[in-house]
C-alpha positions in Angstrom: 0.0 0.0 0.0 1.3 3.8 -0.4 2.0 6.3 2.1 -0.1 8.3 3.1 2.0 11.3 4.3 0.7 14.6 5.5 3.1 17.8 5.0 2.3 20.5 7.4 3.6 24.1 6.1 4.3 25.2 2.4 6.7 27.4 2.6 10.0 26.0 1.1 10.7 22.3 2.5 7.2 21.4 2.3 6.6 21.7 -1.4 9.7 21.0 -2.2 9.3 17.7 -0.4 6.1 17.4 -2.1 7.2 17.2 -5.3 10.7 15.0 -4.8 8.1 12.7 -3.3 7.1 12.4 -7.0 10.0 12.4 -8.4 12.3 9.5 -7.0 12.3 5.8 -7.3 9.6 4.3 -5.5 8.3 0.8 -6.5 5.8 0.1 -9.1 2.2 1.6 -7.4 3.7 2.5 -4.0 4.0 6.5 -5.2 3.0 8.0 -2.2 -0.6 10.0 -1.4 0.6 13.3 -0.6 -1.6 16.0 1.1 0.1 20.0 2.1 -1.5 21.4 5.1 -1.0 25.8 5.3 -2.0 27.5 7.8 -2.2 31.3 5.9 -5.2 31.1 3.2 -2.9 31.0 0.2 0.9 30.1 -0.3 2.6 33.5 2.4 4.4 36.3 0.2 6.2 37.1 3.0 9.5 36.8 4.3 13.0 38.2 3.6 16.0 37.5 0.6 16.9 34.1 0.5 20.2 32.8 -1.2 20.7 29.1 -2.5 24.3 27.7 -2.8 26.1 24.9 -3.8 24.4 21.7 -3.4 21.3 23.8 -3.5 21.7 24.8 -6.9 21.8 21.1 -8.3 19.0 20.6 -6.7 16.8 23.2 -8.5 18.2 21.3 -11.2 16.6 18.3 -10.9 13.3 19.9 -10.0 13.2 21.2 -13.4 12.9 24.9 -11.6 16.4 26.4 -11.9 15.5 28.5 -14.8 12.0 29.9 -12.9 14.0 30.6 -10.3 17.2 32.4 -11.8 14.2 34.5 -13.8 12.8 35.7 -10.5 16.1 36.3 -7.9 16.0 40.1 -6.8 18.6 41.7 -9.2 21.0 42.3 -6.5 24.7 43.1 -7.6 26.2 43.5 -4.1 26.5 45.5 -0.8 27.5 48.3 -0.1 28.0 49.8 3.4 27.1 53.4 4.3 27.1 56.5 6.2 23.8 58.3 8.0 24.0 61.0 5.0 23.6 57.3 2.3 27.4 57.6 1.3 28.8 54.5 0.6 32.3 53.4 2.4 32.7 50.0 1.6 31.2 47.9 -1.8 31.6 44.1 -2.4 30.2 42.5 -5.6 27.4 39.7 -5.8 29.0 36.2 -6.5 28.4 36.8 -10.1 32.1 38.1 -10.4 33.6 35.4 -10.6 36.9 34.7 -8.1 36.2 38.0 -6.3 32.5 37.4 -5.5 32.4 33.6 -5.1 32.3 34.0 -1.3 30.5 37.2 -1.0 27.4 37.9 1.1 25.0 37.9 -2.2 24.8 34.8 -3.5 24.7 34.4 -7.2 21.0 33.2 -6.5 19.1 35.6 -3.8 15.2 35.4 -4.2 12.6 36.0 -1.7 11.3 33.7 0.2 7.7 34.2 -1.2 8.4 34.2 -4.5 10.6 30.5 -4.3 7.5 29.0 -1.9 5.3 30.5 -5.0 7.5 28.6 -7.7 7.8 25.2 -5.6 4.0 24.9 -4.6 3.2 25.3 -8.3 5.8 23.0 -9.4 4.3 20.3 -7.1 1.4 20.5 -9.0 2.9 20.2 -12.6 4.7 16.8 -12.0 2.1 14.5 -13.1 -1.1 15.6 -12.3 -3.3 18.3 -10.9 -4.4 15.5 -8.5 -0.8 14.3 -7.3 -0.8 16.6 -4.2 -3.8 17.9 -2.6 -3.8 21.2 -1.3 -5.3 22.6 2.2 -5.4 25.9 3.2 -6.5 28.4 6.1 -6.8 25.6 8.6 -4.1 23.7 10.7 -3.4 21.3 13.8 -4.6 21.3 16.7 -4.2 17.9 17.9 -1.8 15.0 16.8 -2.2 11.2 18.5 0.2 8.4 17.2 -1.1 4.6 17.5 2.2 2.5 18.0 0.6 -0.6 17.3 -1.1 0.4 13.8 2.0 3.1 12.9 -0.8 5.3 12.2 -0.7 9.4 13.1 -4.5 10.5 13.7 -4.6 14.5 13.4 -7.3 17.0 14.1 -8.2 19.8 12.0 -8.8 23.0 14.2 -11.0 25.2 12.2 -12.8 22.4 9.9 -13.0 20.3 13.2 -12.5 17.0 11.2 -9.9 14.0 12.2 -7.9 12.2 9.3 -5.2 9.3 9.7 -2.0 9.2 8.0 1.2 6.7 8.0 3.5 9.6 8.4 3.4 13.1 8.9 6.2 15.7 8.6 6.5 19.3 10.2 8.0 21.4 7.8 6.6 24.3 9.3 9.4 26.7 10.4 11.7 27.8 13.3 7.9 28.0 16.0 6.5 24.9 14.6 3.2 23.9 16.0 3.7 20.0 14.9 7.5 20.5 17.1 5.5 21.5 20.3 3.2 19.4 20.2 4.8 15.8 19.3 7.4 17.0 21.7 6.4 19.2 24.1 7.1 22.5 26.1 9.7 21.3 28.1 11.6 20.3 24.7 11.2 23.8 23.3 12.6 25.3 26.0 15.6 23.1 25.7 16.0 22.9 21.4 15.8 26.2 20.5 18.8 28.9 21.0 17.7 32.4 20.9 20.6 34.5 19.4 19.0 37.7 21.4 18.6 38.9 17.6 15.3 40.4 16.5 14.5 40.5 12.6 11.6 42.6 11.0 11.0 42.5 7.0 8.9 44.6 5.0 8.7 45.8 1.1 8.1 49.0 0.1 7.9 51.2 -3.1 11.8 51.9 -4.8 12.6 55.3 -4.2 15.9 56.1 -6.9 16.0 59.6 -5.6 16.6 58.0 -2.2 19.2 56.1 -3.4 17.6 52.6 -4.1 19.8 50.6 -6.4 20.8 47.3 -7.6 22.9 47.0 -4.4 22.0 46.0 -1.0 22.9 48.9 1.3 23.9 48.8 4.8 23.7 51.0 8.2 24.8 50.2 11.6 24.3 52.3 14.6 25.0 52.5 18.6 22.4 50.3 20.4 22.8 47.1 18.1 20.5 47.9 15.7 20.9 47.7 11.8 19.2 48.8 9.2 19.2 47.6 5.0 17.8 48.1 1.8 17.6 45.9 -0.9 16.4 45.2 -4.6 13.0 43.6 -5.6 13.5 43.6 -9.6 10.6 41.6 -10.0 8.2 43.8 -8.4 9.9 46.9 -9.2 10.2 47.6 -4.9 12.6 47.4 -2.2 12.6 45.1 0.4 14.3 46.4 4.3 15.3 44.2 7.2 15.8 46.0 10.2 17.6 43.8 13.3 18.5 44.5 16.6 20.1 42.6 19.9 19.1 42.9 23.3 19.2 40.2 26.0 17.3 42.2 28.4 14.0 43.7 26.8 11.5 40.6 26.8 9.1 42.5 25.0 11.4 42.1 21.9 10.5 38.3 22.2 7.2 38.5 23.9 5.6 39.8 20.7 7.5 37.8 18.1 4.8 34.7 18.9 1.1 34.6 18.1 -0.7 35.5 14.6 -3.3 38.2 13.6 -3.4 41.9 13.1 -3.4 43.0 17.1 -0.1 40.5 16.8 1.6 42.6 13.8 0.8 46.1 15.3 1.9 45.3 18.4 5.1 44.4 16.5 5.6 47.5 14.5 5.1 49.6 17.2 8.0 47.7 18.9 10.4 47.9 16.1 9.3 52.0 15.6 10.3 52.3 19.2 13.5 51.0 18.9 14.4 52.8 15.2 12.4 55.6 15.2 15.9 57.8 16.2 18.4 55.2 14.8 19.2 57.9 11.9 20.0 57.3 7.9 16.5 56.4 6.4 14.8 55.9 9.5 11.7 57.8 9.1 10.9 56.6 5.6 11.8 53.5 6.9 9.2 54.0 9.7 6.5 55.1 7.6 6.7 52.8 5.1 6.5 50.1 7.4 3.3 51.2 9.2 1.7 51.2 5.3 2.9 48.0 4.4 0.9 44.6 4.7 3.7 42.6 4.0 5.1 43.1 7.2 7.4 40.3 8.9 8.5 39.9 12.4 10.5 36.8 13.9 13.4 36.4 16.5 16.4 34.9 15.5 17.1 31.5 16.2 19.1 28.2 16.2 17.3 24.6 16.5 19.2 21.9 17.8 17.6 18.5 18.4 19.2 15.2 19.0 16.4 13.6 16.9 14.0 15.3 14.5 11.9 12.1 14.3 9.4 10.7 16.8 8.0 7.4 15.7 5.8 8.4 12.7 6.2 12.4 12.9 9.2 13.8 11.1 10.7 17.4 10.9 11.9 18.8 7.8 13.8 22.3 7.0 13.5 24.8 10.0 11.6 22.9 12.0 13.9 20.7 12.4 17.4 22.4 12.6 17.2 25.7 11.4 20.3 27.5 11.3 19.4 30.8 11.1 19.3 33.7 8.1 23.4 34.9 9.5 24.4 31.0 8.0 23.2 32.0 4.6 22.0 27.9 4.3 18.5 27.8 5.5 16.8 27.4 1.8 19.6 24.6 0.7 19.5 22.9 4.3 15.5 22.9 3.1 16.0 21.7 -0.1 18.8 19.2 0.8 16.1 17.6 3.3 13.7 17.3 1.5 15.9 15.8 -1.6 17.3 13.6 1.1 13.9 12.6 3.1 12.0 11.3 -0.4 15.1 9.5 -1.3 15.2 7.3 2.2 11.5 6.3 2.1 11.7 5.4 -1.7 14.8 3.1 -0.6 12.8 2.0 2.2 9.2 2.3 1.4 8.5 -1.0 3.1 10.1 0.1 6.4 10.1 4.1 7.4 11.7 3.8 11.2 14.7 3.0 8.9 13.9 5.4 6.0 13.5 8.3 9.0 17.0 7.2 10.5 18.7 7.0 7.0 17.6 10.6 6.7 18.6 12.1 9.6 22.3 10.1 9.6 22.4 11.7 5.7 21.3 15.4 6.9 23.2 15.8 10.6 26.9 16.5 9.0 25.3 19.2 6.7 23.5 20.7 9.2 26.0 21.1 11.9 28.5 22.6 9.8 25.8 24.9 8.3 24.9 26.1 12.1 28.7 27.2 13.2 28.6 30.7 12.5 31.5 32.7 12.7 32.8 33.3 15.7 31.7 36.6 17.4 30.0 37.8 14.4 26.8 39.1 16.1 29.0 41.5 18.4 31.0 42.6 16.1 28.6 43.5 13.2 26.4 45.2 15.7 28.4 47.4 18.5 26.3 49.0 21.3 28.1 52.4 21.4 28.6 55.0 19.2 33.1 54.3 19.2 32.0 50.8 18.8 30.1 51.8 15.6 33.3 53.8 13.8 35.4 50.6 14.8 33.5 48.4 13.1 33.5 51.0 10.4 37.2 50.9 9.8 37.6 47.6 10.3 35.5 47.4 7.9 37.0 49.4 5.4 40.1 47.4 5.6 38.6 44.2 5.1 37.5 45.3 2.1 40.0 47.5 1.0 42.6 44.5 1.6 40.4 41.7 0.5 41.1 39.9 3.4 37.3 40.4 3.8 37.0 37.5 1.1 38.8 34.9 3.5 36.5 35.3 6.2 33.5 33.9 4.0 35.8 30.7 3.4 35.6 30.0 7.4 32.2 31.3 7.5 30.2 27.8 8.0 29.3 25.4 5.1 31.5 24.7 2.0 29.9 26.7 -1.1 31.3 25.4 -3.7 28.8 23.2 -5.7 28.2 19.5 -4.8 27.7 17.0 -6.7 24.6 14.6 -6.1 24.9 10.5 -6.8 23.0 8.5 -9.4 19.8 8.3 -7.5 17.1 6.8 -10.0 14.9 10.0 -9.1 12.1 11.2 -12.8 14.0 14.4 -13.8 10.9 16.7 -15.2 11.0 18.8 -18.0 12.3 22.3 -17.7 9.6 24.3 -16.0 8.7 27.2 -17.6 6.1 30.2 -15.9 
C-alpha cells in the first residue's frame, strides 16, 4: 500500500518535499498519497532574501525549476555599506564576479522567500497531475495522536474540526512549529531552541531612486545594536528592508514575536518603531513605510538543535527541524537538501520508514551542523552598542574590504559553497519548468 503522508507548512521544505516525493524511485504503485497542510489562506508572500548555494543549486536542477528561479532572484549586484548621510564606504560585488564574488554575502542566487515558496508549490502540481498533491489551506493542527501498534498518526483539523489518519506526517513548518510543540512538548522547546538575542523585521516598500535605491543591498549600523538595509526587488519593481537589533534584556522584543493576527503585527511595529524611530540614515521613511505595508514580517532569531528530529511516525523537515538561522546564509539549501534527502530514504525503504527516518537524519546531521557554526563573534561585532564601537567596526570594515582579506572570512564562515555533486539516484528528472 502507499503512504499516506501529510506535509504541514508550504513554505519551502514542504513543497519542495512534495514534489521530490514524486520524483524519486519508488516501486511500481507505492508513489505515495501526498496532502500539504497551510495554515495562511494561500501560499505566504512574505518573508526576507533568501540565497541558495552549492548543493542547492543542483537541486533546482533536478526539480526542473532552476530556470523559474534564476528569472525571479532580486537583481542584487552586491552590498554596499554606508554613512547616516547614504554615502557608501565600503562595496563588495554579488557572486556573479567570478573569483572575487564567489564567497560574497550575495549569493549568485538571492530570491525572496515568497516568491521560491510561490514557484515550488506550483511545481508540485505540474509533475504528473493536478491531483498528485492535494492542497489545504486556512486551517491547521490542533491535535496529533500516534497509534504504536497500527503506525498510524491521527490528526485533528482545528478550524474544519474533522480528524484524518496518516502513515506519516512531517512538520515542515518553520523555526515556532506547531507540529515541534506538540509531538514534543514545552519542556523540549525550551531546551532545542537557541535564541541569538537577535530580533529580525522585514517589509517591502515602493523603490525610491531619488533615495538612493539601487541594484545594491545597502547597509547601516548604529549605537544600540540595531541595523538597518535596503535591498532590490526587480521583480516587483520595490525594495525590500530588514531592520535587526540585539538585546538580552527587553523581553518585550520576544514577547511579541509569537502569536498571529493583526493586534499581533501592530503590536510588532510599534515595537520595532520604538527601537528605530531615532536610529538615523533612512529611518523615518523606513518608519513610515513600514506602518503602510501589509507585508510586514517579524521573527526572533534562532538556532534549533535537536538530537532527533523524528518521533515514531512524525518527522521534521527544514526549519523545524534544525534551522540555522538567516546569518548562515543555508536555510533554503538545508531545506531543499532535506527534503531531496527525506523522499530518497522512504523510496529506498518504502517498506520500512523507522529505517527510511534514520537513513535521513544520519544523511542530513553533518550538513547541518557545519551549516549552524557561525562565525565566531560575528553578532558583536557586526552590531556594537556604542557609538566608538560603531566607527570601529567601520574601519575595520574598510580594511577588510580594501585588503580583500574580507573574502577569506566567507571561506571560514560555515558550510562549504562550492557546488556538490549529487549521486545516481534513479529519481524522474521533469522537463524544464517554464512560468
Amino acid at each position: 500500500m502507499p503512504l499516506n503522508i501529510l506535509i504541514v507548512g508550504c513554505s519551502i521544505a514542504g513543497p519542495a518535499l512534495a514534489s521530490f516525493l514524486q520524483l524519486a524511485p519508488f516501486p511500481h504503485n507505492e508513489r505515495p498519497e501526498i496532502t500539504v497542510l497551510e495554515r495562511a489562506t494561500s501560499v505566504r508572500n512574505q518573508g526576507q532574501n533568501v540565497d541558495i548555494r552549492g548543493v542547492g543549486v543542483a537541486l533546482l536542477q533536478k526539480l526542473g525549476i532552476e530556470h523559474a528561479v534564476k528569472t525571479s532572484t532580486t537583481g542584487e549586484a552586491g552590498v554596499q555599506w554606508v554613512t547616516s548621510a547614504g554615502k557608501v564606504w565600503a562595496e563588495l560585488g554579488s557572486a556573479n564576479d567570478g573569483e572575487t564574488g564567489r564567497h560574497n554575502p550575495t549569493s549568485d542566487i538571492e530570491i525572496l522567500r515568497g516568491r521560491m515558496a510561490q514557484i515550488l508549490w506550483r511545481r508540485s502540481q505540474t509533475i504528473t497531475d493536478d491531483s498528485a498533491v492535494e492542497y489545504i489551506f486556512g486551517d491547521h493542527l490542533d491535535g496529533i495522536e500516534q497509534d504504536h501498534t497500527a503506525n498510524t498518526v491521527t490528526v485533528h483539523f482545528a478550524k474544519s474540526g474533522k480528524k484524518r489518519t496518516f502513515d506519516l506526517v512531517v512538520g515542515a513548518d518553520g523555526l515556532q512549529s506547531t507540529t515541534r510543540s506538540m509531538v514534543w512538548g514545552s519542556k523540549h522547546e525550551a531546551e532545542c531552541v537557541h535564541p541569538l538575542n537577535m530580533y529580525a523585521a522585514f517589509f517591502s516598500m515602493p523603490r525610491d531612486e531619488a533615495a538612493g535605491d539601487s541594484e545594491y543591498r545597502r547597509c547601516y549600523h548604529t549605537h544600540g545594536r540595531r541595523l538597518m538595509s535596503i535591498r532590490p526587488d526587480q521583480q516587483n519593481n520595490r525594495s525590500t528592508s530588514l531592520l535587526t537589533v540585539i538585546n538580552d534584556k527587553d523581553a518585550r522584543l520576544g514577547d511579541v514575536a509569537t502569536g498571529h493576527g493583526k493586534a499581533v503585527v501592530a503590536a510588532q511595529k510599534e515595537l520595532v518603531q520604538e527601537y528605530f524611530a531615532d536610529a538615523g540614515w533612512q529611518a523615518p521613511r523606513l518608519m513610515r513605510e513600514m506602518v503602510a505595508t501589509d507585508d510586514f514580517y517579524y521573527s526572533m532569531v534562532a538556532q534549533v538543535k535537536m538530537a532527533s528530529w523524528h518521533r515514531r511516525r512524525v518527522v521534521l523537515l527544514g526549519d523545524a527541524a534544525h534551522c540555522a538561522s538567516h546569518l548562515s546564509g543555508m536555510g533554503t539549501t538545508l531545506a531543499l537538501l532535506g527534503a531531496y534527502s527525506l523522499a530518497s530514504a522512504l523510496a529506498k525503504h518504502s517498506k520500512d520508514v523507522d529505517t527510511a527516518l534514520s537513513t535521513y537524519e544520519v544523511e542530513m546531521r553533518p550538513h547541518v551542523d557545519k551549516a549552524q557554526k557561525l562565525m565566531p563573534g560575528m553578532l558583536r561585532v557586526l552590531s556594537p552598542e556604542t557609538a566608538w564601537g560603531v566607527w570601529l567596526v567601520d574601519t575595520t570594515i574598510r580594511f577588510l574590504v580594501w585588503s580583500r582579506v574580507f573574502l577569506l572570512l566567507f571561506y571560514f564562515k560555515g558550510p562549504d559553497t562550492e557546488p556538490d555533486g549529487l549521486p545516481e539516484d534513479g529519481f524522474t528528472l521533469p522537463p524544464v519548468y517554464k512560468e
